[in-house]
N, C-alpha and C positions, 0 to 999 in steps of 0.2 A: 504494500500500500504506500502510495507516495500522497501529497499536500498539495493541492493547488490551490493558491488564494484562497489559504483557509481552510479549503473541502478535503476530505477526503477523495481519493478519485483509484482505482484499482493499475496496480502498476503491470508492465508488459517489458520480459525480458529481450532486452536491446532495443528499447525503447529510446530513443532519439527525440532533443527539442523540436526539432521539425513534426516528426511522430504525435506526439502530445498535442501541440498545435493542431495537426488536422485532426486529433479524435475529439479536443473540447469543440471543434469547428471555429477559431480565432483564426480570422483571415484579416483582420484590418492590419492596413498599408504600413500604420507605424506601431509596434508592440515590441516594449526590451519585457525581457527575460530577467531571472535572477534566482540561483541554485543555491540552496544555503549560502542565501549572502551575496553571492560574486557572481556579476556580470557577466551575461553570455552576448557574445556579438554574433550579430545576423549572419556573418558569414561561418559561423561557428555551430548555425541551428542544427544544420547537415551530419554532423556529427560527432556535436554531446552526447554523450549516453548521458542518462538519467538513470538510479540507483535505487532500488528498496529503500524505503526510508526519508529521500530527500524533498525537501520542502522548497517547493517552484512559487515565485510570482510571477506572474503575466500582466504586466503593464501596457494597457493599451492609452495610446498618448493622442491626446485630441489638442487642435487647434482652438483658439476661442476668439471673439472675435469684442 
């Protein structure tokens, strides 16, 4: 079991940030990452493994006007 924003969410061995991204379905243009803690960069989604246990935010970043 991994944490997303809080939730519990069922983990998948070799599971990848890209992975996780399309199973919560977060497709918006600008979204950082952050795995216990540390920064994941976009070009890094491809693959991060993701681990039993760890605890993801998904920050989706909006403009405001």
């Amino acid at each position: 079991m991994i944490t997303v924003n809080g939730k519990e969410f069922p983990y998948e061995e070799g599971m990848t940030v890209k992975r996780l991204l399309e199973l919560k379905k977060y497709v918006y243009p600008r979204i950082t990452v952050k795995i216990n803690g540390k920064f994941i960069k976009d070009e890094e989604f491809d693959t991060t493994l993701i681990h039993d246990g760890d605890d993801i935010q998904c920050i989706h970043l909006m403009a405001g006007g």
